[in-house]
C-alpha positions in Angstrom: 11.1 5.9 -17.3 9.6 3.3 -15.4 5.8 2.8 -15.4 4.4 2.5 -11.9 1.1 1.5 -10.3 -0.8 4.1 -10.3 -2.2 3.4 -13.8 -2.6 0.2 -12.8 -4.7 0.8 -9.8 -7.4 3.6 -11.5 -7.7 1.2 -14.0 -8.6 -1.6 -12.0 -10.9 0.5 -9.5 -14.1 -0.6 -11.1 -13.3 -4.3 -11.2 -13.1 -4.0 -7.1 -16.7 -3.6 -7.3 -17.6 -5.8 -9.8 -16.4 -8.5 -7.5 -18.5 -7.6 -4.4 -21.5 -7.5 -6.2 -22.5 -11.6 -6.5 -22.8 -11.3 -2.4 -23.3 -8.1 -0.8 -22.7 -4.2 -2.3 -21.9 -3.6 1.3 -18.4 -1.8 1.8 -17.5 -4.3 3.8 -15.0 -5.8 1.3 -12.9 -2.5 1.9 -13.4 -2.4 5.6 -11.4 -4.3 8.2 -13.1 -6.7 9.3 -10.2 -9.7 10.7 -12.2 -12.0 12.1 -15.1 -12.4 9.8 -17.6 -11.6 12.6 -19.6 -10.2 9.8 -21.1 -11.7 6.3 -18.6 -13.9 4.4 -17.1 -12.1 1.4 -18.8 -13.1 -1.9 -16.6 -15.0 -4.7 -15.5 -13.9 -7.8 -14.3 -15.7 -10.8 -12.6 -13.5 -13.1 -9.1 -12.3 -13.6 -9.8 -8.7 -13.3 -10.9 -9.8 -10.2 -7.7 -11.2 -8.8 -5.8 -8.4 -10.3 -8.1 -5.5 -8.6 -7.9 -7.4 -5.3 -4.2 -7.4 -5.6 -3.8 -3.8 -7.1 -6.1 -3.1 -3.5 -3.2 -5.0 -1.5 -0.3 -2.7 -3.5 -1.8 0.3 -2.5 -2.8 -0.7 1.0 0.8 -0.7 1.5 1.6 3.0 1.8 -2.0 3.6 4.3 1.0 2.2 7.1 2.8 5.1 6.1 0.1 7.8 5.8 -3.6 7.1 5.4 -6.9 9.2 4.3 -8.7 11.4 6.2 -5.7 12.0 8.6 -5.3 15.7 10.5 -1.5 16.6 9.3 -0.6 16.2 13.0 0.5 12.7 13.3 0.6 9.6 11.0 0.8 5.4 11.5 4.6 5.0 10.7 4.9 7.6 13.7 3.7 4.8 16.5 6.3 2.7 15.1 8.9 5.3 16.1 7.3 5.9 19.3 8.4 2.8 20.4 11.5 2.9 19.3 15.1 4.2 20.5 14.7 6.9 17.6 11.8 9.1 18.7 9.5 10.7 21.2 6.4 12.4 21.4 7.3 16.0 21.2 4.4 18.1 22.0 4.8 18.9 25.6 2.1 20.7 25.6 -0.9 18.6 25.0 -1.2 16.6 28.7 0.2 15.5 31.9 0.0 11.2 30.5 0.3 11.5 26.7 3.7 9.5 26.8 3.2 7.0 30.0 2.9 4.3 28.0 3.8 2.1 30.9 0.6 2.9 32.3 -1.4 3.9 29.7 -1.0 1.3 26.5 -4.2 -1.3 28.1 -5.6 -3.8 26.1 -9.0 -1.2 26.6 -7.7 1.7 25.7 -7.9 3.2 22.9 -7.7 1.2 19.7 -10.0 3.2 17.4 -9.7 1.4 13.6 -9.5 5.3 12.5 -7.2 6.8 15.0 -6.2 9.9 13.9 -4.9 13.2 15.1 -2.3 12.9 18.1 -3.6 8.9 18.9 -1.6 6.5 18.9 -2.2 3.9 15.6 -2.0 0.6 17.0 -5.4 -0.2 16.4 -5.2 1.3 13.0 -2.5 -1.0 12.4 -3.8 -4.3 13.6 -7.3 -4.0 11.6 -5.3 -2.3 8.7 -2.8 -5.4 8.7 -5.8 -7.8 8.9 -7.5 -6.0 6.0 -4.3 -6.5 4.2 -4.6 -10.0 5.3 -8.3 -10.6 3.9 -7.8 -9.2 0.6 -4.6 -11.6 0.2 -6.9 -14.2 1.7 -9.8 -13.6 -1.2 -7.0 -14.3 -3.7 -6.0 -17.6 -2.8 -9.3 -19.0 -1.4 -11.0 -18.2 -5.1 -7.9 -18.2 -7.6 -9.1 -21.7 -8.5 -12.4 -20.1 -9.5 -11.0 -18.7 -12.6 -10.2 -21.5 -15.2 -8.6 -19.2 -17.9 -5.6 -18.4 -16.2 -2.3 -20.2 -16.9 -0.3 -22.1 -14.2 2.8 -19.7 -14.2 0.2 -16.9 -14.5 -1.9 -18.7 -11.5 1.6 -19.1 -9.8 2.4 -15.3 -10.0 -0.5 -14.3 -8.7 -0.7 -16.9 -5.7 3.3 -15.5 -4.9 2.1 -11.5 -4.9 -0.8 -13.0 -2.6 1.7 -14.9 -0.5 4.2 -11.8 0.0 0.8 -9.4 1.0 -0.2 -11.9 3.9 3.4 -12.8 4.9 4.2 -8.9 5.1 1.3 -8.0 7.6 1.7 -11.4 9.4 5.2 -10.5 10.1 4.4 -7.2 11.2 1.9 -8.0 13.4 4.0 -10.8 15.3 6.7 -8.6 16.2 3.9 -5.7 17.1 1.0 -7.9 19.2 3.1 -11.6 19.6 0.1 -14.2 19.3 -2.5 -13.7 17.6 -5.4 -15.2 15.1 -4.2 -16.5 12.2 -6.5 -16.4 9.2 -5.2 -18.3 5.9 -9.3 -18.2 4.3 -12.6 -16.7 3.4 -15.1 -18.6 4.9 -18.9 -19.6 3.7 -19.7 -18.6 7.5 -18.6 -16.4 10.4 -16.8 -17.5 13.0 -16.1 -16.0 16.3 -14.5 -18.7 17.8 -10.7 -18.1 16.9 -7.4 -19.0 19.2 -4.5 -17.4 19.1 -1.4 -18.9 17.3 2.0 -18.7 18.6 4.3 -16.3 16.8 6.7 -18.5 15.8 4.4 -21.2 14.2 3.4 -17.7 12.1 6.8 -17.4 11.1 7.1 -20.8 10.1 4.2 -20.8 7.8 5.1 -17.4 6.0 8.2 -18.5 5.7 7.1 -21.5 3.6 4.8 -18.9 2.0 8.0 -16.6 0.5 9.9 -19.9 -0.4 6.8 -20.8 -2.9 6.8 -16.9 -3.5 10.1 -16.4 -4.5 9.6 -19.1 -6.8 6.4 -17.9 -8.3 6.6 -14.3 -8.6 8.8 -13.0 -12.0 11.5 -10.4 -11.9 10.4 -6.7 -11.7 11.6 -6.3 -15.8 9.1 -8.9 -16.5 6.1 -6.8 -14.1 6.5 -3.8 -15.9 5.0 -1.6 -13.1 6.8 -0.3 -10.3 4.4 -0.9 -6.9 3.6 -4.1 -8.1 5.2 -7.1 -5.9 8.5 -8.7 -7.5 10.9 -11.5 -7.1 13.2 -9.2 -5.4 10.6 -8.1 -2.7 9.5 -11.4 -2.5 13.3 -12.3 -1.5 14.1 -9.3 0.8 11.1 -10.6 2.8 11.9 -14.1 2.5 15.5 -13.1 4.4 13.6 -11.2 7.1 11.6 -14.5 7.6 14.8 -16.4 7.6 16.5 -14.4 10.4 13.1 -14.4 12.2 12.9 -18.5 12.0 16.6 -18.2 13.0 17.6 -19.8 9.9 21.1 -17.5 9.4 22.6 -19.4 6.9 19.7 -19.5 4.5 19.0 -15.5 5.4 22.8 -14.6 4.1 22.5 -17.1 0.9 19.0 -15.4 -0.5 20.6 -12.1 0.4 23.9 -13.4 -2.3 21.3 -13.7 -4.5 19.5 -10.3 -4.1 22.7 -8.2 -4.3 24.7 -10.5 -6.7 22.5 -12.0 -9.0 18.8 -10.0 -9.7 19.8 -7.0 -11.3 20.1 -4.0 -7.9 23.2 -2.4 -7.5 23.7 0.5 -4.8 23.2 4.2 -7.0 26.6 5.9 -6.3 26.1 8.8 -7.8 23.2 11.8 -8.4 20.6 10.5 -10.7 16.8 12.0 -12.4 15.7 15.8 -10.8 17.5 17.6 -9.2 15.0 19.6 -6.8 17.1 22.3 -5.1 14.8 22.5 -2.0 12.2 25.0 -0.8 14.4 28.0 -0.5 17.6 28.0 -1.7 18.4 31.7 -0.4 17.7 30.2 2.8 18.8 27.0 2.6 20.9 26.1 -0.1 20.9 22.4 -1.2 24.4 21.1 -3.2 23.3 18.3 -5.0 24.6 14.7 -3.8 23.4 11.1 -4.0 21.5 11.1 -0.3 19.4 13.6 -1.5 18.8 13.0 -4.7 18.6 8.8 -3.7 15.4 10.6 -1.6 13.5 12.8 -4.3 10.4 11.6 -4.4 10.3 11.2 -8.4 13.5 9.8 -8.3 12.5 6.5 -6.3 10.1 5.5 -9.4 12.6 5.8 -12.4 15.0 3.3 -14.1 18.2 4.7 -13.0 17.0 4.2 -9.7 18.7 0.9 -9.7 18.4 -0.1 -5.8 14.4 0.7 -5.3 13.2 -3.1 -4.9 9.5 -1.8 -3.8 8.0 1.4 -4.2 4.5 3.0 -2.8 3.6 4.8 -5.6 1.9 8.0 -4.2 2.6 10.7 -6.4 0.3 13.5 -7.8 -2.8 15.0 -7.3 -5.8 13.3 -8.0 -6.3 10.0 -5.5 -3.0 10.2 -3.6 -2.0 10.9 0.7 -0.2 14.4 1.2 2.4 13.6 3.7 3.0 16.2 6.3 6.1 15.0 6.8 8.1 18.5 7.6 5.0 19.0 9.9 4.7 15.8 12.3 8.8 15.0 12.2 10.6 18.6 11.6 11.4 21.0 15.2 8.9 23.3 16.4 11.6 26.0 15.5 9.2 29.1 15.2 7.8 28.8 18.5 7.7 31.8 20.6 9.1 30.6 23.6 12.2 30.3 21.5 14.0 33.8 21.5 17.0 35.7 21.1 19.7 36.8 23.5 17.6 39.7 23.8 14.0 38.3 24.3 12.9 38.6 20.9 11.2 35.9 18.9 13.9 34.1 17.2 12.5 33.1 14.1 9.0 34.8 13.4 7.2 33.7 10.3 7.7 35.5 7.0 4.7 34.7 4.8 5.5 35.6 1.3 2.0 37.5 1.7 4.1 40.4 4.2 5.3 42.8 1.5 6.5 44.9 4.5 8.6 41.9 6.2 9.5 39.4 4.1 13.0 38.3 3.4 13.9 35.1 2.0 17.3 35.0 3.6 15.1 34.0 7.1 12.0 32.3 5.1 12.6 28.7 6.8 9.0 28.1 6.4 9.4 27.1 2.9 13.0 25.9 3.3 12.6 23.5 5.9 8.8 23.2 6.8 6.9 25.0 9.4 7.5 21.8 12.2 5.1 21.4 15.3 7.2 18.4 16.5 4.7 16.5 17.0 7.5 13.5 16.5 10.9 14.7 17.7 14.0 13.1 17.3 16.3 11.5 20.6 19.1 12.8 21.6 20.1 9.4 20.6 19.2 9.7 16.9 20.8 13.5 16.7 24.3 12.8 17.6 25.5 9.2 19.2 24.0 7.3 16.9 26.4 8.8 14.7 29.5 8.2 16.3 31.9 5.9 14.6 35.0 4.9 16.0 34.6 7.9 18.8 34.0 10.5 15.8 30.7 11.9 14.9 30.9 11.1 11.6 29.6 15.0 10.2 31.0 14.1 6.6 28.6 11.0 6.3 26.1 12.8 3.7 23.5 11.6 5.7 24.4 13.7 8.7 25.9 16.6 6.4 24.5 20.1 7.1 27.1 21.6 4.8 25.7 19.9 1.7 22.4 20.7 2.7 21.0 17.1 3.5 21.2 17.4 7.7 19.6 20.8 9.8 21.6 21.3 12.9 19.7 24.4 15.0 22.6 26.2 14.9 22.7 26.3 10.8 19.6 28.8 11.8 19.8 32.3 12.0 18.1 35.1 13.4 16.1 37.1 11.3 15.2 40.9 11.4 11.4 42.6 12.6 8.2 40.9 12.6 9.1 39.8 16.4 12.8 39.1 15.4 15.9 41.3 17.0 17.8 43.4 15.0 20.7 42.9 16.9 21.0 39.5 16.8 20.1 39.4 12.8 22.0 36.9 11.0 23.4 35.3 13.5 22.9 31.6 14.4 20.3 30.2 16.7 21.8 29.8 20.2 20.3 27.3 23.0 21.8 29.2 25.9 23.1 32.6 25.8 26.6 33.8 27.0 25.5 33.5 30.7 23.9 30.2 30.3 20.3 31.3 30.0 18.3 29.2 28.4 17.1 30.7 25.6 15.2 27.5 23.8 12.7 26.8 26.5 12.0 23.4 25.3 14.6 21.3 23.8 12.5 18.3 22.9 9.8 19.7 21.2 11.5 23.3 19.3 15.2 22.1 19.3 16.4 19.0 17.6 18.1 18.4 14.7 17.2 16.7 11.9 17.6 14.4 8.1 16.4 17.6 6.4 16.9 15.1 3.2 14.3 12.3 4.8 11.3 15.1 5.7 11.6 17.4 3.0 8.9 17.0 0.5 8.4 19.8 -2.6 4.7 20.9 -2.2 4.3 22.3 -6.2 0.7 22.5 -5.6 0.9 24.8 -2.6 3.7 26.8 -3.8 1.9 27.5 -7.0 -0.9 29.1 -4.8 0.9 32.2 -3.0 -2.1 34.1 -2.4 -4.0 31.2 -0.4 -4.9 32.4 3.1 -1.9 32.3 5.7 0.2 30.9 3.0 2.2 28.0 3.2 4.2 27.1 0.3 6.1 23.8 0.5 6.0 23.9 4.4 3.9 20.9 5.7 4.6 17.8 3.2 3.2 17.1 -0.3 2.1 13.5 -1.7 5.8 11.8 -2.4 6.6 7.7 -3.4 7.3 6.4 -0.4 10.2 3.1 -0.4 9.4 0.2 1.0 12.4 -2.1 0.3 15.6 -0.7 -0.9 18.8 -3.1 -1.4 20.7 -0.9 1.2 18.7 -2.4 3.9 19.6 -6.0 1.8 23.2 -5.6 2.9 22.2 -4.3 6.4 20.2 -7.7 6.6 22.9 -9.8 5.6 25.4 -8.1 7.8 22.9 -9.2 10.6 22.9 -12.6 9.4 26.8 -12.6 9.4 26.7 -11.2 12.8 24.5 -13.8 14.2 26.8 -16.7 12.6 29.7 -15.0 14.0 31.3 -13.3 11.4 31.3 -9.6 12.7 34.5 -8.7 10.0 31.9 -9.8 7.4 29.3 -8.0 9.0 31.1 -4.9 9.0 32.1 -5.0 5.5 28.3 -5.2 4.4 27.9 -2.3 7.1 30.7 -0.4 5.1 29.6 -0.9 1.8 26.7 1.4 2.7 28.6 4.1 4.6 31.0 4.2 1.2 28.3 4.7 -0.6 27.1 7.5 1.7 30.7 9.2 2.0 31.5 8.7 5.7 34.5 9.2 7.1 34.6 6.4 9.5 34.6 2.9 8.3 34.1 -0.1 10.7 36.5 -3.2 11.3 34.4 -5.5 13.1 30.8 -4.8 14.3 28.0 -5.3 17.1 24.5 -5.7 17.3 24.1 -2.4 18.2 26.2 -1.2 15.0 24.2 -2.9 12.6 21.3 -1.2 14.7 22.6 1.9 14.6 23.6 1.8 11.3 19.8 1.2 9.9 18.7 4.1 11.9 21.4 6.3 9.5 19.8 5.1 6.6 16.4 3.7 7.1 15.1 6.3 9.0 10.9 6.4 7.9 11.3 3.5 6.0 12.1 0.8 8.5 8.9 0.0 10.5 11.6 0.4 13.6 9.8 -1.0 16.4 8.9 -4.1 14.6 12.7 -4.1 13.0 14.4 -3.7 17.1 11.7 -6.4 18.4 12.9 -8.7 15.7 16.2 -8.3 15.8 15.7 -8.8 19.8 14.2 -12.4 19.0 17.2 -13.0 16.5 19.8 -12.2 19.4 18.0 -14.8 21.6 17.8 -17.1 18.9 21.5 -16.8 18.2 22.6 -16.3 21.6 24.8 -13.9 20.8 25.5 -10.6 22.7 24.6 -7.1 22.7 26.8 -4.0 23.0 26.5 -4.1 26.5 27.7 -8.3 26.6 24.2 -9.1 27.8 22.6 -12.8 26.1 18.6 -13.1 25.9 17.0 -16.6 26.4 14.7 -17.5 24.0 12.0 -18.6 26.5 11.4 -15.1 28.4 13.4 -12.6 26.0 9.3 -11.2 25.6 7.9 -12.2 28.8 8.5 -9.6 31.4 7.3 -6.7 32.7 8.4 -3.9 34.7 10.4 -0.3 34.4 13.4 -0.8 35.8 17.0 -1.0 34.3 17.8 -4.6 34.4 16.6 -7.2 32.6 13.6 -7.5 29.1 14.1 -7.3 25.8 17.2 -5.8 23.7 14.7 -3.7 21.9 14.1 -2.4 26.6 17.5 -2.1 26.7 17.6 0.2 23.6 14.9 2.2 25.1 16.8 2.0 28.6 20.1 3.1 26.9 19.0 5.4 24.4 16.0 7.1 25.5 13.9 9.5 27.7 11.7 7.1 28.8 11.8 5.7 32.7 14.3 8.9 33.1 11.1 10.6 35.5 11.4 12.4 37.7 15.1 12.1 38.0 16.1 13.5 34.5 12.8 14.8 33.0 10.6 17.5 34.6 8.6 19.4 31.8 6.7 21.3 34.0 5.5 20.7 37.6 3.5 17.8 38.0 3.6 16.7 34.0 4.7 12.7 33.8 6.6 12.0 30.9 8.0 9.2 28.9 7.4 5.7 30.3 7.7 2.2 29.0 7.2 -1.5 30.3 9.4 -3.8 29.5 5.5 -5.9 28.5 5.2 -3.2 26.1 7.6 -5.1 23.9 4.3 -6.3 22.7 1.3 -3.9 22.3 -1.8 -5.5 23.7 -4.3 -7.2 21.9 -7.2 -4.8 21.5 -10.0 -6.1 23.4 -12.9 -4.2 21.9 -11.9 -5.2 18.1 -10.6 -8.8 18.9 -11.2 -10.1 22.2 -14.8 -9.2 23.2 -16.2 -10.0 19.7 -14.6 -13.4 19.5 -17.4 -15.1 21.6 -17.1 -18.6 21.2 -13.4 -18.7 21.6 -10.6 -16.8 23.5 -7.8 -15.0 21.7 -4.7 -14.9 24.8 -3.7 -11.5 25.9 -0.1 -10.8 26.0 2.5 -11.3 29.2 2.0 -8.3 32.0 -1.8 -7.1 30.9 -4.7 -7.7 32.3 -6.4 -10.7 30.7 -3.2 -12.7 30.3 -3.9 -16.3 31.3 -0.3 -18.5 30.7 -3.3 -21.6 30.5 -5.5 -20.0 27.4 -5.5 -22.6 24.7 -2.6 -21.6 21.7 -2.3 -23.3 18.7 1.6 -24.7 18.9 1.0 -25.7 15.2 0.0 -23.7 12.5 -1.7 -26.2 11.0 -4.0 -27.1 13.7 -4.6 -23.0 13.7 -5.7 -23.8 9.7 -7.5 -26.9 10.0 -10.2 -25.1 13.0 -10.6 -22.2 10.7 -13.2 -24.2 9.1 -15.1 -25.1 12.3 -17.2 -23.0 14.1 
């Protein structure tokens, strides 16, 4: 079995303090803190030093996923989805603006560091990225502090350094466009930063991950899984390639990651087998999707496509994920019922002696959802459509094995609320007069990756006479994937797309539907299959916002069409605004297409006066925060992005990011 970070990590804890304590025992070393407005980190100058920093940077990774101190009702990775054609905010119930983000996403609203609850997480993910960024930063600014160290040791850890900042900086271009760019830790504060333009960004992390890829060893030579390997360093350095619009050089390190470091695709059930929550409700027969997604399984040897893990596994020191919670259907909702009024599925806590049959217990099958997250129409059923067939045998979208939860797989269940009549039969939307009998289809009735969500709770389940119990119904702690070499061949497919070779594109599109058992195979390929196609498998791994808005900057780049035959121009593809049809970004158009949003008042109506779902086509680019950027930053001006207030086309932006490297040291 492969060892994996979290050794690693514990045993390194102490050393993260030992290397505050020259300068300042302040927590400021763990807080974000982007544009060193504050005291100056100290310096350290030992190796532990360097490796606790970077152990630091490992496990930041997963906080984009999940994060302490979080409420179980939403979670960062969720605001990527948001804004995205895959997802919507599904709790109708909480106010009359929660989803206008046309209106509502202001560079002064709100962009706590520690959103939590139902906020939105962009400023959680700006100051979390710039954390990232600062700890990456301490590495390479005092590496040549520490004279023991060998030159391919030095190198390694420069490379690891080089793939942390390159991985937020990427991020954060495709989230906020220009911003700061910090490559040191100063002797000083400064508060006099400029913006840099995106794609000077690009071009420096892209030199970055050339270095990197160089650098960094093999993940049989880093022993622990978590840590940052050649093979992440690569699938990052094609992602920087297609973002630089360097195609060519994007498909020829992708050769190299599925030919020649070792991955391969697993094709067939491998480690655990973990037979779900509730078999007797809802039986799991084991397959390669779901066993590809078992938590323990993404950390072991056989797990021979797993190019970078988030080790977050066990109890002691790890995030529970409420993943069933935030992402799986509000199904036990009252206002869903029967045929006959009754409550359609009423919960049958294992603490009901009177009640309780496990043929109906979905809360431990499938999670007790509050849909805080709900799925699009889009994501349920034409994002599955291949060749004019929705593709049910694709073990991604398979219900029979177990892996996908259509409503309909549901069934009535008998007393506490429930009908006997209608016991055993399946759920029903409408009944045989048409009456609705799901009252709210985005937030209680969606289907949904049942493989993806589900996460074995042992902890909880081994606690049946807990208050209200809940068995394996919210989430649990679960290793998380990063990279996997799936999305490797969904990257170079892109590349081949954008070089014009869509029969090449869809054979690297097909080698990942083989592997998932579809039925439909593709003979050539658009954007929007490649798209669609990382939705099937990528779905809470992607950061998909980020992965649509980079892609859009790719098609303009490439000048290659969409789905629909539209072109983007490199010069405005992310400088407009407005709500209409026509017109923005590919990753508007996806949310034009695909979506509920800008469908008020003519196709939504929740309830009477409620406003629902809007987007800009400026929100291509969330706004830079004003209260943790812009009104700190004194002596200089950061520029806000196209269509907010604040935006100034004249604001001084570094073109170069050189010049954006050589200020840094001026105050």
């Amino acid at each position: 079995m492969k060892r994996y970070i979290k050794n690693k990590i514990t045993r390194m804890l102490p050393f993260i303090v030992l290397a505050t304590l020259s300068g300042s025992c302040s927590k400021d070393f763990l807080d974000a803190d982007p544009l060193s407005f504050y005291e100056p980190e100290a310096t350290f100058n030992t190796e532990a030093g360097l490796q606790a920093t970077l152990a630091l940077c490992d496990k930041q990774l997963r906080n984009n996923y999940i994060h302490f101190g979080y409420s179980g009702v939403s979670v960062p990775i969720a605001s990527e989805y948001l804004f995205s054609d895959m997802a919507q905010y599904g709790k109708t119930d909480t106010g009359s603006n929660i989803a206008d983000y046309a209106n509502t996403i202001v560079p002064t609203g709100d962009f706590r560091r520690d959103a939590g609850g139902e906020a939105l997480y962009l400023g959680f993910l700006w100051t979390e990225a710039y954390t990232g960024i600062k700890n990456a930063n301490t590495v390479l600014s005092f590496i040549g502090n520490v004279t023991t160290l060998s030159e391919e040791v030095k190198n390694k850890y420069i490379g690891q350094a080089y793939f942390h900042r390159s991985y937020r900086y990427l991020n954060l271009v495709y989230q906020f466009g220009d911003i700061p760019l910090i490559t040191k830790i100063l002797s000083v504060p400064k508060q006099s930063y400029y913006s840099t333009k995106k794609e000077a960004i690009i071009e420096m992390i892209t030199a970055d991950m050339e270095k990197a890829v160089q650098f960094v060893p093999e993940q049989s030579k880093i022993g622990y899984v978590g840590m940052i390997s050649k093979g992440a360093c690569r699938q990052l350095l094609i992602k920087c390639y297609l973002a630089s619009g360097r195609f060519a050089d994007a498909e020829a390190q992708a050769n190299i990651l599925i030919n020649q470091s070792g991955y391969s695709l697993v094709q067939n059930t491998l480690g655990i087998f973990d037979p779900g929550g509730n078999p007797a409700a809802w039986p799991i027969t084991r397959n390669v999707i779901w066993d590809l997604h078992r938590p323990e399984n993404k950390v072991i040897s056989a797990n021979t496509e797993a190019i970078l893990v988030a080790p977050n596994g066990g109890a002691q020191s790890f995030l529970a994920f409420s993943s069933m919670r935030i992402f799986g259907p509000n199904w036990n909702d009252a206002n869903l019922i029967t045929p006959d009024g009754k409550t359609a599925a009423p919960r049958f806590p294992l603490t009901d002696k009177t009640n309780y049959n496990a043929k109906y217990d979905y809360q431990r099958a499938i999670g007790r959802g509050i849909g805080t997250i709900s799925g699009s129409y889009y994501s349920q059923h034409p994002m599955w459509v291949v060749n004019h067939i929705e593709d049910k045998q694709d073990l991604r979208h398979n219900s029979t094995v177990g892996n996908w939860v259509n409503m309909e797989d549901l069934k009535y269940a008998p007393g506490a609320g429930g009908s006997a009549t209608w016991a055993g039969q399946n759920f029903r939307m409408k009944d045989a007069s048409g009456k609705l009998l799901a009252q709210d289809s985005i937030r209680d009735w969606y289907d949904f990756p049942h493989y993806k969500i589900f996460f074995h709770d042992v902890v909880a389940e081994a606690n049946p006479a807990a208050n209200d119990f809940q068995g394996a119904t919210a989430g649990a702690s679960a290793h998380l994937y990063i990279y996997r070499l799936a999305e490797t061949y969904l990257l170079r497919a892109e590349a081949r797309f954008y070089q014009g070779n869509t029969s090449g594109a869809a054979q690297d599109v097909n080698v990942v539907r083989a592997r998932a058992k579809a039925s439909q195979m593709y003979t050539t390929v658009t954007i929007g299959d490649i798209c669609a196609e990382r939705g099937r498998e990528l779905y809470l791994e992607e950061w998909r916002n980020v992965e649509l808005k980079r892609i859009s900057h790719c098609l303009a780049l490439s000048g290659k069409p969409d789905e629909w035959g539209q072109t983007y121009s490199k010069d405005n593809w992310d400088k407009q605004s407005g709500t209409d049809a026509t017109g923005g970004s590919y990753w508007y158009q996806r949310i034009v297409h695909y979506t509920l949003y800008n469908k008020y008042p003519a196709g939504i109506s929740i309830k009477p006066g409620v406003k629902f779902y809007s987007m800009d086509k400026r929100n291509n680019y969330w706004p830079i925060p004003f209260r943790l950027a812009i009104e700190p930053n004194i002596k200089g001006q950061l520029s806000q992005n196209y269509g907010y207030d604040g935006y100034n086309a004249g604001v001084k932006v570094w073109d170069k990011w050189q010049d954006a490297v050589e200020d840094e040291s001026k105050n």
